[in-house]
C-alpha positions as CSV (number, residue, x, y, z in Angstrom):
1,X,0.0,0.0,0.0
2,X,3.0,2.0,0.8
3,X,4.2,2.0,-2.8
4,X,0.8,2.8,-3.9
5,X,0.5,6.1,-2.1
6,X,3.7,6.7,-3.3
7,X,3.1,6.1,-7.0
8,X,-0.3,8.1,-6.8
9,X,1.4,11.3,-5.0
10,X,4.4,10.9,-7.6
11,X,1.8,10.9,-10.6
12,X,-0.3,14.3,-9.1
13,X,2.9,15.5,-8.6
14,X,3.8,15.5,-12.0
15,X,-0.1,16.7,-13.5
16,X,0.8,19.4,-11.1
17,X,3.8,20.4,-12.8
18,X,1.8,20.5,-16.1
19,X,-0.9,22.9,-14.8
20,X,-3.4,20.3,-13.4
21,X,-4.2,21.2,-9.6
22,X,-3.8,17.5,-8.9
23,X,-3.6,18.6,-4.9
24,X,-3.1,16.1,-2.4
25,X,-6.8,15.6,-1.0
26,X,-7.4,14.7,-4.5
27,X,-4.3,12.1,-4.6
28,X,-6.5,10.9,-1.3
29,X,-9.6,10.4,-3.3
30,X,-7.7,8.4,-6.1
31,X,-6.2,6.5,-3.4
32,X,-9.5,5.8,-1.8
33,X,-11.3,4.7,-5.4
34,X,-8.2,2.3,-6.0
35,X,-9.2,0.5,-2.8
36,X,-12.5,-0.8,-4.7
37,X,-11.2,-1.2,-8.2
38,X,-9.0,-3.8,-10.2
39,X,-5.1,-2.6,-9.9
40,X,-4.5,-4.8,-12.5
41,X,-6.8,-3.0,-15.2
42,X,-5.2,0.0,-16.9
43,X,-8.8,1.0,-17.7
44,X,-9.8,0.9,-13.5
45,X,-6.2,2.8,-13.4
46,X,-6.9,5.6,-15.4
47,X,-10.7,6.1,-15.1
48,X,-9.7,6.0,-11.6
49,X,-7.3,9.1,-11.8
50,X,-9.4,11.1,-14.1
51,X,-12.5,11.2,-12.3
52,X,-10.5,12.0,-9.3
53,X,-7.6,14.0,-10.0
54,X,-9.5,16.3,-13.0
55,X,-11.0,19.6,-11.9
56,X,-12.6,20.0,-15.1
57,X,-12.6,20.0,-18.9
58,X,-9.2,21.6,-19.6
59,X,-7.3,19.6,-17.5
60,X,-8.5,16.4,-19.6
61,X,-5.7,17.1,-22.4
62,X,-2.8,17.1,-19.7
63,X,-3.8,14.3,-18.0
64,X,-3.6,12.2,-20.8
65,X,-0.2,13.4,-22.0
66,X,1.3,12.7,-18.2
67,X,-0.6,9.4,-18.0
68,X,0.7,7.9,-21.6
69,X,4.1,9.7,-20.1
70,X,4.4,8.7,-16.2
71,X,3.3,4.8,-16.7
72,X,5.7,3.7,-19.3
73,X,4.1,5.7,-22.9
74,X,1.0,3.5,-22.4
75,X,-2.9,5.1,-22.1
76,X,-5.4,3.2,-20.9
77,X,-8.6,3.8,-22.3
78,X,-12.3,2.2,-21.2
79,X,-12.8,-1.0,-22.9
80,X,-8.7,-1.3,-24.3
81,X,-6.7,-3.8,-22.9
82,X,-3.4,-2.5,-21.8
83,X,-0.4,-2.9,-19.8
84,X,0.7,-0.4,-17.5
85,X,2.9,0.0,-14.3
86,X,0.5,-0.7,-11.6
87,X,0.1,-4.2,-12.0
88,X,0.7,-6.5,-9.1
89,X,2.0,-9.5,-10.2
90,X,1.9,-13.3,-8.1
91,X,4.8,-15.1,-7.2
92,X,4.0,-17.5,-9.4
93,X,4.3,-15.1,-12.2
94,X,7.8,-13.8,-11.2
95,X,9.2,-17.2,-10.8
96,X,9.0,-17.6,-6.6
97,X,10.7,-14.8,-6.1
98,X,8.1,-12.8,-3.8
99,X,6.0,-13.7,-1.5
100,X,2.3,-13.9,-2.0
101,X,0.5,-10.4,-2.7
102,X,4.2,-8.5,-2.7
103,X,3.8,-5.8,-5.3
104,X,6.4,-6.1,-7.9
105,X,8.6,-2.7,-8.8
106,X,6.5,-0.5,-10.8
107,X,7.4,1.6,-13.6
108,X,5.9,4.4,-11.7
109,X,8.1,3.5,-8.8
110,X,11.5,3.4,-11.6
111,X,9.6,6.8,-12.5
112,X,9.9,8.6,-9.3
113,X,13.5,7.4,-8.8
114,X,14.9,8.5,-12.5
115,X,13.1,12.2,-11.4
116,X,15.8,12.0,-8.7
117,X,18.9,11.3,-10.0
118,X,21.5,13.2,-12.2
119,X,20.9,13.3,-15.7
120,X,24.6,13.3,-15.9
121,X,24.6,9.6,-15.1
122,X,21.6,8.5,-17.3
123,X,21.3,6.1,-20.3
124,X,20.6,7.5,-23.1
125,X,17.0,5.4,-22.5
126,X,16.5,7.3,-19.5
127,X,17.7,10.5,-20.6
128,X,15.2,10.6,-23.6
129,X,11.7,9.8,-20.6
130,X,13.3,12.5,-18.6
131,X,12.9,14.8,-22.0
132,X,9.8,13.5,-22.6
133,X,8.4,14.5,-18.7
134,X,10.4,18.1,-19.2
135,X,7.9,18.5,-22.1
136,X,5.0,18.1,-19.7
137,X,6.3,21.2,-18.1
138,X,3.3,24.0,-17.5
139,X,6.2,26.7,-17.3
140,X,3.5,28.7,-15.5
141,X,5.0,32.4,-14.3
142,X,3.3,35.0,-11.6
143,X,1.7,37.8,-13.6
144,X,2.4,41.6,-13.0
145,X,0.5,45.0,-13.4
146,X,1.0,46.4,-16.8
147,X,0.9,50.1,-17.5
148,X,-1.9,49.3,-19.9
149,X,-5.7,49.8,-19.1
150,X,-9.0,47.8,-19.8
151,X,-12.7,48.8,-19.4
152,X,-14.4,47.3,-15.6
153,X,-17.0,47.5,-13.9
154,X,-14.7,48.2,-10.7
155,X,-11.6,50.5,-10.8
156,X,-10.7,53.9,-10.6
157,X,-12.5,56.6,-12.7
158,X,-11.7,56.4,-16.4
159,X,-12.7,60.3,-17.3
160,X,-11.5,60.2,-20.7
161,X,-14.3,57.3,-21.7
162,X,-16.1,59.4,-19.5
163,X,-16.1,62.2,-20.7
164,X,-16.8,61.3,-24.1
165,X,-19.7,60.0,-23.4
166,X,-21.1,62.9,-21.8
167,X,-20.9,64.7,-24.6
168,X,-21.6,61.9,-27.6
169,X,-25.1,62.0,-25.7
170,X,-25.5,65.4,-24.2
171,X,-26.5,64.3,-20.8
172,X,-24.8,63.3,-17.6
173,X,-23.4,60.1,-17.8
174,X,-22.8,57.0,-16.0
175,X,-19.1,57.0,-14.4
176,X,-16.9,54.9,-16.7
177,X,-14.3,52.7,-15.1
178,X,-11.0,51.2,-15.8
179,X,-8.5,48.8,-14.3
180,X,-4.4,47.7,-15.6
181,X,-4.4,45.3,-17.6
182,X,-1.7,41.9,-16.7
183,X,0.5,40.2,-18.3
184,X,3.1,37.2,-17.7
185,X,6.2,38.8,-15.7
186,X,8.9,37.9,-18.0
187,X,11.9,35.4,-17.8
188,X,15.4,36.0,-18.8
189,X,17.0,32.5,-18.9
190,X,21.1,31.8,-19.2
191,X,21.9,28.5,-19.9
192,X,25.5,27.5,-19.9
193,X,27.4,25.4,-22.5
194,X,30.5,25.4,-22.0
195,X,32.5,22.0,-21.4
196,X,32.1,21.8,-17.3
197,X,28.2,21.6,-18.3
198,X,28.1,19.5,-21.2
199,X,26.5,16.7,-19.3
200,X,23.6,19.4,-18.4
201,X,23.0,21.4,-21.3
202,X,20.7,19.5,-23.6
203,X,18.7,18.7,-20.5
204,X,18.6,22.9,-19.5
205,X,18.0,23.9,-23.2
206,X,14.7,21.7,-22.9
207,X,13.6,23.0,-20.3
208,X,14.1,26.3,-21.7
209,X,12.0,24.9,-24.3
210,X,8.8,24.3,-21.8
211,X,9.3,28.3,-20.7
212,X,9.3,29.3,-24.7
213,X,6.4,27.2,-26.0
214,X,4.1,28.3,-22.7
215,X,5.2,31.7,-22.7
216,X,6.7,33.1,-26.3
217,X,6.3,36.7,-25.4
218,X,7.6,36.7,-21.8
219,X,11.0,34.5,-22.3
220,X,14.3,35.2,-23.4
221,X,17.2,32.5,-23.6
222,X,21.2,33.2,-24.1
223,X,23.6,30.8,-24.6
224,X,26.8,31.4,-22.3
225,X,30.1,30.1,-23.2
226,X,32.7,32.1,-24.6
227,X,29.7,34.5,-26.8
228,X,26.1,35.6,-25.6
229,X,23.8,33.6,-28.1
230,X,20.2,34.4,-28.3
231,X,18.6,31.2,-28.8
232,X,15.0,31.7,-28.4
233,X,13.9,32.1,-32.2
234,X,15.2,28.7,-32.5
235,X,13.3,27.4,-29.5
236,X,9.7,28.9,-30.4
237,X,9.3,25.1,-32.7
238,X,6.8,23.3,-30.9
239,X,8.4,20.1,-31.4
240,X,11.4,20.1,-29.0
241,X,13.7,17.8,-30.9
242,X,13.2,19.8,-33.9
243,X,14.0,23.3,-31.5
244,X,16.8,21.6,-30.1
245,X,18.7,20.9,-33.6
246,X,18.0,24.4,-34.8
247,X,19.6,25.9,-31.3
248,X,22.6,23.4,-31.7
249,X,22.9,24.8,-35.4
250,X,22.8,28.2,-33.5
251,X,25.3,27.9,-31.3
252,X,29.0,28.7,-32.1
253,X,30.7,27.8,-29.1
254,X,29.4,23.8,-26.8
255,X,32.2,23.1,-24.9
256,X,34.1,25.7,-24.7
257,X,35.0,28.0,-21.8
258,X,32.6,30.5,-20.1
259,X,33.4,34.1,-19.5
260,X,29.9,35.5,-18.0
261,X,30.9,38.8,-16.9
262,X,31.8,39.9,-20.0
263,X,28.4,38.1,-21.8
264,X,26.4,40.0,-18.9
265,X,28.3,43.2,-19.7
266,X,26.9,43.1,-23.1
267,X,24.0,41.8,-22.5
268,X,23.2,44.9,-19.9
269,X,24.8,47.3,-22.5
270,X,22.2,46.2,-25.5
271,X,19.1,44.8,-23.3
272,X,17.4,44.9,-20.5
273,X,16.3,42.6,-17.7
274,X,14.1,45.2,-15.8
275,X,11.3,43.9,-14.2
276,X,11.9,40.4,-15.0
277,X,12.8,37.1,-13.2
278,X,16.8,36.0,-14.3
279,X,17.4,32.5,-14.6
280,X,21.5,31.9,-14.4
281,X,22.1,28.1,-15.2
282,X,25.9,27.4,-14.7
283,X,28.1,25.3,-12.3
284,X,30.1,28.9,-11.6
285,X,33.4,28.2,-13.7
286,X,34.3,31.4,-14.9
287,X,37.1,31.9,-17.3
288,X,37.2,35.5,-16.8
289,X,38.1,38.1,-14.0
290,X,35.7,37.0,-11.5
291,X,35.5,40.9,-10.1
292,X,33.9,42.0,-13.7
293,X,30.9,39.4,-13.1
294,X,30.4,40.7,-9.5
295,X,30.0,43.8,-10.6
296,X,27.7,43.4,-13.6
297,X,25.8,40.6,-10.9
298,X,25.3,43.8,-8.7
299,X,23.8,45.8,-12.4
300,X,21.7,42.8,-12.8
301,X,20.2,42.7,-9.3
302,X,19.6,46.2,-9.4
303,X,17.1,45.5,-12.6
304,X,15.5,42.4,-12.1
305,X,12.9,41.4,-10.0
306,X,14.4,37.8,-9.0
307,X,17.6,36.6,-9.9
308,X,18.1,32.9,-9.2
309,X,21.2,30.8,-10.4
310,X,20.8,27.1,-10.9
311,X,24.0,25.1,-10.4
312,X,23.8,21.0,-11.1
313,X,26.2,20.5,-7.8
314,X,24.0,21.8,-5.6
315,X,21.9,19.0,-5.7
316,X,24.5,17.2,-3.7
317,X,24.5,17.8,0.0
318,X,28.2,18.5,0.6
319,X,28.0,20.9,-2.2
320,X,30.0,24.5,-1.4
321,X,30.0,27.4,-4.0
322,X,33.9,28.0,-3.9
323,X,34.8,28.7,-7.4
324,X,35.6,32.0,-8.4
325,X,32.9,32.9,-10.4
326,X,30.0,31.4,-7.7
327,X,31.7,33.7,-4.8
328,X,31.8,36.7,-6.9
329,X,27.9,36.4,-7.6
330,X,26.7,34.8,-4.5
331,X,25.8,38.3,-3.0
332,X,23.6,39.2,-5.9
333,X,21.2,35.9,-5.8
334,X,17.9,35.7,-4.8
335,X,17.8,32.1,-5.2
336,X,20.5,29.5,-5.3
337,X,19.1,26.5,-6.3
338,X,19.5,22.4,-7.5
339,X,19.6,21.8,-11.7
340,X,20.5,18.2,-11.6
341,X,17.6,16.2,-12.3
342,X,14.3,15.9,-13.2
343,X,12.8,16.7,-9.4
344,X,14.7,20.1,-9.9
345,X,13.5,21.1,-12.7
346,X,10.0,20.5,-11.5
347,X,11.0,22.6,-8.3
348,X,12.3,25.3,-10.2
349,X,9.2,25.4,-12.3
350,X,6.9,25.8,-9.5
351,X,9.6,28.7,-8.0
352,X,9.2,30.5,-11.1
353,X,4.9,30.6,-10.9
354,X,5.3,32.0,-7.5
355,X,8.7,34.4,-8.0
């Protein structure tokens, strides 16, 4: 039952990521309708986790893409016979080699390890579901208040529209009302390529490519080696293999060195990040005088409204931010945070809807 419970609350987990409000009383209610149904039925399974986990209409799209996703690519549909990774197996069935009513290891259970570990150490297998889950990404971002207006019933007085139609009618007329309008706060993304993050960079651009595809207008991505690349044309492609070959075509400089003060210097000297979240992906190896990227850390903070840096070593407990270029921008973050695996991402997905 254990493994169950932690199967269901890995799966809501993951319709959460992807914008489904899969909360836990609702992981509850699956739980409690899997009590009286057939484990071993993919349609009891899903049917099971629709009806429960589903707030409403839109959410139906999503939880089909994270169900064919989470339990091994398969969707189980009414009526279709399937095989998915909630079946329980006998020990007859797995030669003797449990006892009676042991639940074998699930794919769902393989699923919510491989969200924990380093991409860096995947098969190439693995690597390719932990792209596929990345594409389930909501890349949902807090809103802010635009300078623009809208018509509303409630707001403060709009005397123009007001006005106006005072006189279009020639009598006194009905205060007019206005409120701002809002729009997604926008994310700057850096994603590092030189050699030290190799192992980390397809894996980082993908994700990038879940930000792009929900949010076109509101995100920007660089690539940062030895030359700022903007990248995010090449990332707008809805499929993300297809983005990922154009950004690889786009880039000049994979494994090479990184010198991000002087990328940040130009960066700040043609652009802006005012106003908006900045997303620093790098394990800190800088190449360059480590003073110039304090300092243009400092310009950045001053602009932004959330700077967070994601290093893939700080996933690791005895992890301590001691090279040069970490130290010099330490002071500046608002956020230092994990960028290892799959669990990260997902964390630094929900940090980003509530930055």
């Amino acid at each position: 039952m254990n493994d169950l419970a932690a199967t269901v609350t890995a799966f809501a987990r993951t319709l959460r990521a992807a914008g489904v409000a899969a909360d836990q009383e609702r992981a509850q209610a699956m739980l409690r309708a899997l009590d009286h149904l057939d484990l071993t039925s993919p349609g009891d399974v899903y049917w099971a986790g629709r009806l429960t986990l589903c707030a409403g209409p839109d959410d139906l799209p999503r939880y089909d893409r994270c169900f064919a996703a989470f339990f091994g690519g398969v969707r189980a549909e009414l009526g279709r016979a399937a095989t998915t990774s909630v079946t329980r197996h006998t020990a007859a069935e797995d030669g003797g080699r449990r006892g009676e009513g042991e639940a074998a290891p699930a794919t769902a259970s393989r699923a919510e390890i491989l969200r924990h570990r380093d991409v860096a150490r995947l098969t190439e297998a693995e690597r390719a579901e932990v792209h596929r889950l990345l594409a389930l990404l909501s890349g949902r971002r807090p809103v802010r208040r635009s300078r623009r207006h809208e018509s509303a019933r409630r707001g403060g007085l709009d005397r123009r529209r007001t006005v106006r139609e005072a006189l279009r009618t020639g009598e006194p007329a009905r205060l007019l009302r206005r409120r701002h309008t809002v729009r997604q706060r926008r994310v700057v993304l850096f994603v590092d390529v030189s050699g030290s993050m190799s192992p980390y960079a397809e894996t980082l651009l993908r994700f990038a490519h879940a930000l792009v595809r929900t949010g076109p207008r509101a995100t920007a991505v660089y690539s940062i080696g030895t030359r700022l690349t903007c990248v995010t044309a090449e990332l707008r492609h809805r499929d993300p293999g297809t983005a990922l070959d154009a950004v690889s075509r786009a880039i000049p400089d994979w494994s090479g060195g990184t010198r991000l003060g002087e990328e940040l210097r130009e960066f700040l000297t043609r652009r802006s990040a005012r106003g908006s979240i900045v997303v620093i992906a790098s394990d800190g190896w800088e190449r360059g005088d480590p003073a110039l990227l304090g300092a243009q850390m400092a310009r950045l903070s001053r602009q932004a409204h959330r700077v967070i840096w994601v290093n893939p070593h700080k996933g690791y407990e005895d992890y301590q931010p001691l090279t040069g270029g970490m130290r010099a921008a330490l002071p500046y973050l608002d956020d230092l945070v994990a960028g290892h695996s799959l669990a990260a991402y997902e964390a630094l997905s929900e940090r980003l809807a509530h930055a």
